[in-house]
N, C-alpha and C positions, 0 to 999 in steps of 0.2 A: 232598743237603742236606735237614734237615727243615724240611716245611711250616709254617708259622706258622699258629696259629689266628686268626681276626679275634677282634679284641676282644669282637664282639656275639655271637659265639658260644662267649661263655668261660663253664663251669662253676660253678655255686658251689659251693665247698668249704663243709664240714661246720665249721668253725673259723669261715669269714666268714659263714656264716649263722647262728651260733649268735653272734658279736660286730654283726653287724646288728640283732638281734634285742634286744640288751641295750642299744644304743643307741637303739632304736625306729626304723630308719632300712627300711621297708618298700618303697619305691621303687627303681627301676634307672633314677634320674636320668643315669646317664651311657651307656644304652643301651649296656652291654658285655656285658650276660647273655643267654643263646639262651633260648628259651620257655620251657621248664619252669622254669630255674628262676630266670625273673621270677616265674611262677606259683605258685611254692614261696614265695617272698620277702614276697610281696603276701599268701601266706595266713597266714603267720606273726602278724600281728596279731591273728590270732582266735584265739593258742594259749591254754590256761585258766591263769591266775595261779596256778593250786593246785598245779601243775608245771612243774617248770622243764623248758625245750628241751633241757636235757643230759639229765633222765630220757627225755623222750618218746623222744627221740634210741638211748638205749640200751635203751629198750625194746621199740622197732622192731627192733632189730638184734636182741634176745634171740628176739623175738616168730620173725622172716625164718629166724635159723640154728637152731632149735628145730622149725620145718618143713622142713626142708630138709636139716639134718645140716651146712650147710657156710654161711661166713660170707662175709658178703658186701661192697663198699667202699659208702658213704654212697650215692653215686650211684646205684650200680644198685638200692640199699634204696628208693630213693626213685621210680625207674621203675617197679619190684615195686609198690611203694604205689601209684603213680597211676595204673597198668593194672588194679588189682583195685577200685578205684575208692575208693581208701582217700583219696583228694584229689577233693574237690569242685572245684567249677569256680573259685572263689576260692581255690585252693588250701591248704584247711586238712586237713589230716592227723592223725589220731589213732588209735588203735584200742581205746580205752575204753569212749566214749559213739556211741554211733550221731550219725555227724554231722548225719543226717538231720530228728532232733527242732528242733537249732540252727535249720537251714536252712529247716523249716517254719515254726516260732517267727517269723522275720525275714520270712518269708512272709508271714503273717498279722496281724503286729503293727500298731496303727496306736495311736495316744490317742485315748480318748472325746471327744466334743466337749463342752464343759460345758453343764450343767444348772441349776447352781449359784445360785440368788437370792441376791444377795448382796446385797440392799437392806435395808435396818433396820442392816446391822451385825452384831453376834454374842449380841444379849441374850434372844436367844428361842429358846438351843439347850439341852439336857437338862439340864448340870448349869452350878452357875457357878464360874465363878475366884475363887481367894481375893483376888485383888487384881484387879478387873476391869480399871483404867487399862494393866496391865502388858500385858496381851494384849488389847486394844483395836484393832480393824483387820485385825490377823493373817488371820483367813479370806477377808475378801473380797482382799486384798492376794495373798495365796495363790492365789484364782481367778483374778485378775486377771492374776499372772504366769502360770500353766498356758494359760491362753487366748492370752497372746504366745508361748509356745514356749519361754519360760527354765523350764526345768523344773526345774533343780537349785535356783534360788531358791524355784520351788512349794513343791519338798519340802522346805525350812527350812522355809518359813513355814508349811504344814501339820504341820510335827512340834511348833514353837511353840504352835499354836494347839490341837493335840491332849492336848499336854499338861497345858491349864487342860481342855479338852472333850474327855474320853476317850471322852463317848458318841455325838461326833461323825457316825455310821455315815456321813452323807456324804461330809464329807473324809475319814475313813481311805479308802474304795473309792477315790475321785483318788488318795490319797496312794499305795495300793497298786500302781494302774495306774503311775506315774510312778518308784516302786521297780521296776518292772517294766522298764519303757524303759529304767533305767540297768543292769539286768541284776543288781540286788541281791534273787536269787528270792527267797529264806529268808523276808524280811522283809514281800516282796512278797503273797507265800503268806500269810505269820501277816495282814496285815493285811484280802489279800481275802477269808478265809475268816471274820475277824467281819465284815464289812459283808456279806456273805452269809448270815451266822447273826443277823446284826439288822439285817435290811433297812430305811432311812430311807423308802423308802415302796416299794410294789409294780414300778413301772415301773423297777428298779432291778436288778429279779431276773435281769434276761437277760443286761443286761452284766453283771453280777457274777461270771453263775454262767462267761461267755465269759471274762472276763478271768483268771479262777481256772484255766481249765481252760489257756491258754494260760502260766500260769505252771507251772502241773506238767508241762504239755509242754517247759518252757522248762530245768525239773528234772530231767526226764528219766523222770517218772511216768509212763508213756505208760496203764496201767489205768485211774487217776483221771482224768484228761485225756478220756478216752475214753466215760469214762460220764457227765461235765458235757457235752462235745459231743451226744453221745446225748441227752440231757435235753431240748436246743435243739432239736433237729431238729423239734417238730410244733407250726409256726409259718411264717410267709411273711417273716420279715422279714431283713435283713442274717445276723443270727447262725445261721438255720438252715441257710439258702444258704452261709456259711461253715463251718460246720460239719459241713456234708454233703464240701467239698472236702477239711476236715482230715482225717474218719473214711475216704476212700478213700486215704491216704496214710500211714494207722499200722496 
Protein backbone atom coordinates (compact mmCIF):
# COMPACT_ATOMS: atom_id res chain seq x y z
CA UNK A 1 0.00 0.00 0.00
CA UNK A 2 1.36 3.46 -0.85
CA UNK A 3 2.32 5.89 1.88
CA UNK A 4 0.41 8.99 1.99
CA UNK A 5 2.29 12.10 2.17
CA UNK A 6 1.18 14.43 5.19
CA UNK A 7 -0.34 17.31 4.02
CA UNK A 8 2.51 19.71 5.44
CA UNK A 9 4.69 18.10 3.55
CA UNK A 10 3.11 18.42 0.19
CA UNK A 11 4.93 20.21 -2.81
CA UNK A 12 4.05 23.04 -4.74
CA UNK A 13 3.48 22.50 -8.00
CA UNK A 14 4.64 24.72 -10.81
CA UNK A 15 0.63 25.54 -11.97
CA UNK A 16 -0.37 26.35 -7.92
CA UNK A 17 2.44 28.69 -7.61
CA UNK A 18 2.19 30.36 -10.62
CA UNK A 19 -2.12 30.70 -9.80
CA UNK A 20 -0.91 31.85 -6.06
CA UNK A 21 1.09 34.29 -7.46
CA UNK A 22 -1.57 35.80 -9.74
CA UNK A 23 -3.90 35.80 -6.98
CA UNK A 24 -1.30 37.56 -4.56
CA UNK A 25 -2.03 34.73 -2.07
CA UNK A 26 1.95 34.47 -0.57
CA UNK A 27 1.04 32.67 2.68
CA UNK A 28 0.85 28.81 3.48
CA UNK A 29 -2.22 29.76 5.90
CA UNK A 30 -3.21 26.16 5.83
CA UNK A 31 0.27 24.92 6.84
CA UNK A 32 0.17 21.93 4.15
CA UNK A 33 3.51 23.09 2.31
CA UNK A 34 7.26 21.46 3.57
CA UNK A 35 9.87 24.32 3.78
CA UNK A 36 11.02 25.15 0.72
CA UNK A 37 8.33 25.69 -0.79
CA UNK A 38 6.82 27.91 1.94
CA UNK A 39 9.96 29.59 1.11
CA UNK A 40 9.54 29.73 -2.44
CA UNK A 41 5.77 31.13 -1.98
CA UNK A 42 6.77 33.80 0.53
CA UNK A 43 9.49 35.01 -2.12
CA UNK A 44 7.23 35.29 -4.86
CA UNK A 45 6.10 38.60 -3.77
CA UNK A 46 9.45 40.24 -4.63
CA UNK A 47 9.21 38.90 -8.39
CA UNK A 48 9.64 42.12 -10.75
CA UNK A 49 6.24 43.30 -12.48
CA UNK A 50 8.34 43.71 -15.78
CA UNK A 51 8.03 39.65 -15.97
CA UNK A 52 5.72 37.64 -15.58
CA UNK A 53 6.30 34.17 -13.39
CA UNK A 54 5.65 32.01 -16.64
CA UNK A 55 8.82 33.83 -18.36
CA UNK A 56 11.06 33.65 -15.23
CA UNK A 57 9.68 30.20 -14.88
CA UNK A 58 10.80 29.17 -18.53
CA UNK A 59 13.82 30.83 -18.26
CA UNK A 60 15.12 29.02 -15.43
CA UNK A 61 14.27 25.88 -17.21
CA UNK A 62 16.04 27.11 -20.48
CA UNK A 63 18.83 28.67 -18.32
CA UNK A 64 19.22 24.68 -15.96
CA UNK A 65 18.88 22.34 -19.38
CA UNK A 66 21.35 24.66 -21.46
CA UNK A 67 23.91 23.72 -18.61
CA UNK A 68 23.21 20.60 -18.37
CA UNK A 69 22.11 19.03 -21.91
CA UNK A 70 19.05 17.49 -19.99
CA UNK A 71 15.83 18.95 -18.58
CA UNK A 72 14.66 19.01 -15.53
CA UNK A 73 10.76 18.79 -13.45
CA UNK A 74 10.05 22.47 -11.80
CA UNK A 75 10.97 20.90 -8.36
CA UNK A 76 14.26 19.85 -8.83
CA UNK A 77 14.80 23.35 -11.07
CA UNK A 78 14.06 24.90 -7.95
CA UNK A 79 16.34 22.86 -5.46
CA UNK A 80 19.11 23.47 -8.33
CA UNK A 81 18.23 27.19 -7.66
CA UNK A 82 18.30 27.22 -4.04
CA UNK A 83 21.58 25.27 -3.55
CA UNK A 84 23.42 27.60 -5.95
CA UNK A 85 22.03 30.32 -3.87
CA UNK A 86 19.93 31.68 -6.60
CA UNK A 87 17.06 31.95 -3.56
CA UNK A 88 17.70 34.32 -0.99
CA UNK A 89 16.56 33.65 2.46
CA UNK A 90 13.04 35.37 1.55
CA UNK A 91 13.14 33.22 -1.04
CA UNK A 92 13.22 35.33 -4.21
CA UNK A 93 14.69 33.81 -7.23
CA UNK A 94 15.80 35.15 -10.42
CA UNK A 95 18.88 34.95 -12.44
CA UNK A 96 18.92 38.54 -14.23
CA UNK A 97 19.65 41.01 -11.64
CA UNK A 98 22.02 40.08 -8.84
CA UNK A 99 19.63 39.80 -6.09
CA UNK A 100 22.14 40.98 -3.88
CA UNK A 101 21.87 44.92 -5.01
CA UNK A 102 17.75 44.43 -3.93
CA UNK A 103 18.77 42.91 -0.60
CA UNK A 104 21.42 45.58 0.26
CA UNK A 105 19.00 48.43 -1.02
CA UNK A 106 16.32 46.96 1.80
CA UNK A 107 19.33 46.89 3.86
CA UNK A 108 20.10 50.28 4.00
CA UNK A 109 17.07 52.00 3.10
CA UNK A 110 15.62 54.13 5.84
CA UNK A 111 13.58 58.04 5.24
CA UNK A 112 15.44 61.25 5.97
CA UNK A 113 14.01 62.67 8.90
CA UNK A 114 12.57 66.07 7.92
CA UNK A 115 14.23 69.20 7.93
CA UNK A 116 11.74 71.07 6.32
CA UNK A 117 10.52 74.89 7.86
CA UNK A 118 7.49 74.83 6.89
CA UNK A 119 6.46 78.05 8.93
CA UNK A 120 5.51 81.22 6.59
CA UNK A 121 3.84 78.82 4.15
CA UNK A 122 5.15 78.71 0.51
CA UNK A 123 5.60 82.46 -0.49
CA UNK A 124 9.32 82.73 -0.08
CA UNK A 125 10.38 79.83 -2.44
CA UNK A 126 12.21 80.59 -6.04
CA UNK A 127 9.45 81.07 -8.47
CA UNK A 128 5.71 81.75 -7.98
CA UNK A 129 2.33 80.10 -9.12
CA UNK A 130 0.22 81.41 -11.50
CA UNK A 131 -2.64 81.36 -9.19
CA UNK A 132 -1.15 81.29 -5.63
CA UNK A 133 -4.74 80.27 -3.76
CA UNK A 134 -4.60 77.01 -6.05
CA UNK A 135 -1.46 75.57 -4.35
CA UNK A 136 -1.62 77.38 -1.15
CA UNK A 137 -0.63 74.79 1.78
CA UNK A 138 0.61 72.05 -0.39
CA UNK A 139 4.24 72.02 0.91
CA UNK A 140 3.85 72.19 4.34
CA UNK A 141 0.79 69.56 4.15
CA UNK A 142 3.32 67.51 2.07
CA UNK A 143 5.83 67.74 5.26
CA UNK A 144 3.35 67.28 7.39
CA UNK A 145 2.21 63.97 5.89
CA UNK A 146 6.03 62.60 5.21
CA UNK A 147 6.67 63.21 8.96
CA UNK A 148 3.47 60.77 9.90
CA UNK A 149 4.60 58.07 7.54
CA UNK A 150 1.60 58.41 4.79
CA UNK A 151 4.02 58.72 2.24
CA UNK A 152 1.87 58.08 -0.77
CA UNK A 153 -0.13 61.30 0.34
CA UNK A 154 3.53 63.10 0.75
CA UNK A 155 4.12 62.23 -2.71
CA UNK A 156 0.81 63.88 -4.08
CA UNK A 157 1.11 66.68 -2.22
CA UNK A 158 4.87 67.28 -3.33
CA UNK A 159 4.19 66.59 -6.97
CA UNK A 160 1.14 69.30 -6.62
CA UNK A 161 3.20 71.65 -4.99
CA UNK A 162 6.22 70.98 -7.51
CA UNK A 163 4.47 71.73 -10.10
CA UNK A 164 3.59 75.54 -9.28
CA UNK A 165 7.57 75.34 -7.65
CA UNK A 166 9.73 73.51 -9.88
CA UNK A 167 12.70 75.11 -8.36
CA UNK A 168 11.77 73.61 -5.24
CA UNK A 169 15.19 71.74 -4.79
CA UNK A 170 13.97 70.88 -1.25
CA UNK A 171 10.84 69.14 -1.79
CA UNK A 172 11.95 67.49 -4.99
CA UNK A 173 15.19 65.58 -2.74
CA UNK A 174 11.79 64.35 -0.19
CA UNK A 175 10.00 63.88 -3.02
CA UNK A 176 12.93 61.75 -4.55
CA UNK A 177 13.53 59.86 -1.40
CA UNK A 178 9.79 58.72 -1.00
CA UNK A 179 9.83 57.75 -4.92
CA UNK A 180 12.53 55.80 -3.65
CA UNK A 181 10.51 53.87 -0.77
CA UNK A 182 7.78 53.03 -3.24
CA UNK A 183 10.47 51.60 -5.47
CA UNK A 184 9.53 54.08 -8.47
CA UNK A 185 13.64 54.20 -9.17
CA UNK A 186 13.52 56.10 -12.67
CA UNK A 187 11.78 58.77 -11.26
CA UNK A 188 13.36 58.58 -8.03
CA UNK A 189 16.89 59.00 -9.92
CA UNK A 190 15.67 62.05 -12.34
CA UNK A 191 14.47 63.77 -9.11
CA UNK A 192 17.57 63.07 -6.83
CA UNK A 193 20.01 63.87 -9.34
CA UNK A 194 18.41 67.83 -9.70
CA UNK A 195 18.30 68.40 -6.01
CA UNK A 196 21.86 67.25 -6.01
CA UNK A 197 22.79 69.49 -9.01
CA UNK A 198 20.91 72.50 -7.21
CA UNK A 199 21.46 71.97 -3.75
CA UNK A 200 18.75 74.12 -1.54
CA UNK A 201 21.55 74.65 0.80
CA UNK A 202 24.97 72.79 1.74
CA UNK A 203 23.98 70.59 4.72
CA UNK A 204 21.89 68.86 1.95
CA UNK A 205 24.99 67.36 0.02
CA UNK A 206 25.51 64.18 2.04
CA UNK A 207 22.09 62.94 1.88
CA UNK A 208 21.62 63.73 -1.47
CA UNK A 209 24.53 62.46 -2.82
CA UNK A 210 23.40 58.90 -0.13
CA UNK A 211 20.08 58.74 -1.30
CA UNK A 212 21.17 59.04 -5.00
CA UNK A 213 23.64 56.46 -4.84
CA UNK A 214 21.12 54.11 -2.99
CA UNK A 215 18.87 54.55 -5.89
CA UNK A 216 21.36 53.43 -8.53
CA UNK A 217 22.00 50.64 -6.26
CA UNK A 218 18.32 50.12 -6.17
CA UNK A 219 18.75 50.16 -10.38
CA UNK A 220 21.17 48.08 -10.37
CA UNK A 221 24.02 50.72 -11.24
CA UNK A 222 26.34 49.36 -8.96
CA UNK A 223 29.61 51.89 -10.83
CA UNK A 224 27.56 55.04 -10.01
CA UNK A 225 26.46 53.74 -6.73
CA UNK A 226 29.95 53.06 -5.81
CA UNK A 227 31.57 56.20 -6.62
CA UNK A 228 28.58 58.52 -4.68
CA UNK A 229 29.48 55.94 -1.64
CA UNK A 230 33.17 56.62 -2.20
CA UNK A 231 32.51 60.34 -2.16
CA UNK A 232 31.03 59.94 1.63
CA UNK A 233 33.49 58.01 3.03
CA UNK A 234 35.85 61.21 4.52
CA UNK A 235 33.60 62.23 7.17
CA UNK A 236 32.39 60.68 10.74
CA UNK A 237 28.93 60.82 10.45
CA UNK A 238 25.89 58.28 9.68
CA UNK A 239 26.65 58.13 5.72
CA UNK A 240 30.25 57.34 5.89
CA UNK A 241 30.04 54.62 8.51
CA UNK A 242 27.15 53.38 6.09
CA UNK A 243 28.81 53.72 3.34
CA UNK A 244 31.83 52.10 4.25
CA UNK A 245 29.43 48.82 4.92
CA UNK A 246 27.80 49.23 1.46
CA UNK A 247 31.41 49.47 -0.52
CA UNK A 248 32.55 46.02 1.45
CA UNK A 249 29.51 44.37 0.00
CA UNK A 250 29.60 45.46 -4.03
Amino acid sequence: MKKSIPPYKRSLSRTEMIERHHRREYEDTKNELDEFSRRALSGLRYHPEEESLEATLRRIERRVAGSTGRSFPLRQILSIAAAAALLLAAGYFLFSQPPAHEALFAQQFDYLPSAVNIEGGDRNLPSEPTSYEEVAGYRARAILAYEAGNYQQARELMEKHLAAYSRDTEIRLYLGIVLLGEKNTEPAIRNLETALQELPQPAYERPAKWYLGLAYLQSGQAEQARELFSSLLDGKDRYAKDSRDVLKQL
